[in-house]
C-alpha positions in Angstrom: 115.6 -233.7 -34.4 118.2 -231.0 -33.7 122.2 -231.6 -34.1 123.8 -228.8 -31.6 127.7 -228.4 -31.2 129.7 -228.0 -28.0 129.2 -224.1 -28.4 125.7 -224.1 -28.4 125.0 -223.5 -32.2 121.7 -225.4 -33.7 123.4 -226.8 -36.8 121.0 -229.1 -38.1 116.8 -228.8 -37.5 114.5 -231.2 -39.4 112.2 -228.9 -39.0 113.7 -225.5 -39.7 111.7 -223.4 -37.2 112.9 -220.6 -35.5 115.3 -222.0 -33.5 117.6 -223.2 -36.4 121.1 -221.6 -36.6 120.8 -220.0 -33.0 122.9 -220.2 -30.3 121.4 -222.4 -27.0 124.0 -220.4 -24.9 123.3 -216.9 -25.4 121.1 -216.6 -28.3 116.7 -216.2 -27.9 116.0 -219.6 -27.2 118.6 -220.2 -24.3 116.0 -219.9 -21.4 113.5 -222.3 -23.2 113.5 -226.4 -22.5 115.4 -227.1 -25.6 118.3 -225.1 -23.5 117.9 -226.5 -20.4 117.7 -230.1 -22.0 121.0 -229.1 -24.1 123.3 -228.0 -21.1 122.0 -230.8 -19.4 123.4 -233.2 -21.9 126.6 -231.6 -22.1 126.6 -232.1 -18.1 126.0 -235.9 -18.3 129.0 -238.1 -17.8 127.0 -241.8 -17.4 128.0 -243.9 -20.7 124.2 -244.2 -22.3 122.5 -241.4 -19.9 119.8 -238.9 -21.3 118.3 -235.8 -20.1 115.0 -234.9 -20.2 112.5 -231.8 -20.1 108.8 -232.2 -19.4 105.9 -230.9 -21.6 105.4 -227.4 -22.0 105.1 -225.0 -24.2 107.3 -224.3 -26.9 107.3 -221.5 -28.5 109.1 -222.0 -31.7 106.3 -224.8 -32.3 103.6 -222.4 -32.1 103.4 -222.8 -28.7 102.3 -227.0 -28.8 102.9 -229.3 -26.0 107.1 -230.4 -26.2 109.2 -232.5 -24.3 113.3 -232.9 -24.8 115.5 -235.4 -25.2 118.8 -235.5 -25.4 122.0 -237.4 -25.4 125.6 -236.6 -25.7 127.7 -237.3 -29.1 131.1 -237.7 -29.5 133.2 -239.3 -32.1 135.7 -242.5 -32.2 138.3 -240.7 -30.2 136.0 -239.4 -27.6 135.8 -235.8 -27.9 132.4 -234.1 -27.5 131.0 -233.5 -30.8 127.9 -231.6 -29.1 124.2 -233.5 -28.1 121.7 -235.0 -30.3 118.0 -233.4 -29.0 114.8 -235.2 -30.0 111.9 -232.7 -29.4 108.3 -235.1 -28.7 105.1 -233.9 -29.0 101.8 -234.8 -27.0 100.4 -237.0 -29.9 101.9 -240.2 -29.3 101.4 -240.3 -25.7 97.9 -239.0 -26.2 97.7 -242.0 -28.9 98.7 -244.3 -26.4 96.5 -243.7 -23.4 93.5 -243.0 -25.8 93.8 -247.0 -26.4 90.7 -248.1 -24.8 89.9 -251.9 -25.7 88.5 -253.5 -23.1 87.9 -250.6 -21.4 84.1 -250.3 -21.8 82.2 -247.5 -22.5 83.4 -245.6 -19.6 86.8 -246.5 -19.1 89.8 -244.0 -19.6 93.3 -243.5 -19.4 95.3 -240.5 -18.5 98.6 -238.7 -17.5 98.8 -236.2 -15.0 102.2 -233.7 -14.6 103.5 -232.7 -11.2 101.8 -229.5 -12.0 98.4 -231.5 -11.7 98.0 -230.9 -15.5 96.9 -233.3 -17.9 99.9 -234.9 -20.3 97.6 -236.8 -22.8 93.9 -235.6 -23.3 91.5 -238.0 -21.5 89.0 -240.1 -23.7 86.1 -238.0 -22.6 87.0 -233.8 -23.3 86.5 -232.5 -26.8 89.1 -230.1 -26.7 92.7 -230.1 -26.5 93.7 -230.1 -22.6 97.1 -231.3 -22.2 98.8 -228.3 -20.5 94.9 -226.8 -20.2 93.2 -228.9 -18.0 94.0 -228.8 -14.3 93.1 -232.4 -12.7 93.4 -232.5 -8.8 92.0 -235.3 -7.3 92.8 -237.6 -4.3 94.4 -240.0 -6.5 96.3 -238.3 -8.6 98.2 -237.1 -5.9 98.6 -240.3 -4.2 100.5 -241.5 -7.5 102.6 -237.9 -7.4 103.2 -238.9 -4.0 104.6 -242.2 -5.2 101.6 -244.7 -3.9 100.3 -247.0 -6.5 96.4 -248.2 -5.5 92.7 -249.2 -6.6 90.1 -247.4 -4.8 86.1 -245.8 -5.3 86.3 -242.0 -5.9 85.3 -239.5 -8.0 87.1 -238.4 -10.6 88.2 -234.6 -12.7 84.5 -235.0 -13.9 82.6 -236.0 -10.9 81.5 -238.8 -11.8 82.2 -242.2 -9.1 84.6 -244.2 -10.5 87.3 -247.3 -9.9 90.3 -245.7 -10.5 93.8 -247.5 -10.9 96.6 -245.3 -10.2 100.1 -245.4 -9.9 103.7 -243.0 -10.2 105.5 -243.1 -13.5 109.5 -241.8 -12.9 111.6 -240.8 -15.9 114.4 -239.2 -15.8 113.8 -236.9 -12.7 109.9 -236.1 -14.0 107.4 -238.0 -12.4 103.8 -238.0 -13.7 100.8 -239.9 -12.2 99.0 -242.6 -14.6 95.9 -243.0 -14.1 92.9 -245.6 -15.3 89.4 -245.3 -14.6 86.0 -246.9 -15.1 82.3 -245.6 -13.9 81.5 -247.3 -10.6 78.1 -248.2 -12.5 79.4 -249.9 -15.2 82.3 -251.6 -13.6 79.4 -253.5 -10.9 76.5 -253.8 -14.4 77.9 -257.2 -15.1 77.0 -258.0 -10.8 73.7 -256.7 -11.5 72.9 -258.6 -14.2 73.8 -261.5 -12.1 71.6 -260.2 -9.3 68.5 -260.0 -11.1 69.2 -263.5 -12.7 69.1 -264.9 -9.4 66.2 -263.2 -8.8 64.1 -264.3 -11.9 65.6 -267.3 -11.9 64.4 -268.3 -7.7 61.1 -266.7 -8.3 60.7 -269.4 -11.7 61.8 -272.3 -8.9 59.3 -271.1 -6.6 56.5 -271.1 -8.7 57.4 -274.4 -10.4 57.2 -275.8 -6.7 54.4 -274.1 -5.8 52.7 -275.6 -9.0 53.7 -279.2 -8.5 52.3 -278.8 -4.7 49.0 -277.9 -6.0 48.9 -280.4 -8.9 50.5 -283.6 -7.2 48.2 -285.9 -6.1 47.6 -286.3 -2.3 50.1 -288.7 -0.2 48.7 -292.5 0.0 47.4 -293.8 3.1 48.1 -297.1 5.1 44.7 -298.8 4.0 45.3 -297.8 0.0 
């Protein structure tokens, strides 16, 4: 959380990093998101409006993953006291999407940037890719392209998949969600059902063939 008055000055950091007591207008950090997201609050004149900076990285953060923000503040009379900027990190996004129940033991959730870079780290890479990974597939840039669908495709792995897709808008940023399952697992439960059938007419057509051989031969008019 960052408290930054009308002039620019950070006056208050929870964290205390190196963008505490700067200046957002001409000081080291003015050509970084938390500047951009800071003049852009200043700028907004909607009652309730936000501005908003997509992930990259930050360097004051050690270079993690941060989004921006922020919000006006003024007091009772109405004069600008300066903007109140809430910096987010991946995590909780990555937290969210990584919820799987239901999903099998393929199934996956991601977000994709305009960039085509990943905004949450996909259920299935061991390293850290948000930012890292590049994902350019069909779908994803259907969604960019603002086109929500199902289809059969292959996915940043290669693997064929049922992929769920859609355009998420926030703010002016628009990222791609995306949901995906293995093509094989998604049709297993079909299968199963398929070779039930199977067993299950080959058990009837022995059973008939069985009482055909073993029933007793059709009565005559003279018995």
């Amino acid at each position: 959380i960052f408290l930054v008055d009308p002039d620019g000055n950070v006056i208050y950091s929870y964290f205390k990093e190196e963008d505490f007591a700067t200046n957002l207008i001409d000081g080291p950090w003015r050509d970084t998101d938390l500047g951009a997201v800071f003049r852009a609050a200043l700028a907004i004149s909607e009652p309730g409006a936000v501005a908003f900076t997509d992930f990259e990285r930050y360097e004051p953060s050690a270079g993690a993953p941060t989004a921006f923000i922020a919000s006006p503040s003024y007091d009772e009379n109405g004069a600008l006291l300066g903007a109140l900027i809430i910096q987010v990190s991946g995590r909780p996004l990555g937290e969210i999407m990584r919820f799987t129940a239901r999903m099998g033991d393929t199934g996956e959730a991601y977000v994709v940037g305009s960039d085509l870079r990943l905004r949450s780290d996909p259920r299935f890479t061991e390293s850290a890719a948000v930012l890292e990974r590049e994902v350019d597939t069909e779908t994803v840039r259907r969604a960019l392209a603002g086109e929500p669908g199902v289809v059969i495709t292959d996915d940043y792995r290669g693997e064929e998949v049922i992929s769920a897709f859609g355009p998420l808008d926030f703010e002016g940023v628009r990222w791609a969600v995306m949901a995906e399952m293995d093509l094989e697992e998604v049709l297993l439960p079909a299968s199963h059902l398929r070779r039930n059938l199977f067993l299950t007419g080959i058990v009837v057509l022995a059973l008939v063939a069985i009482a055909g051989v073993f029933s007793p031969p059709p009565l005559t008019r003279n018995q």
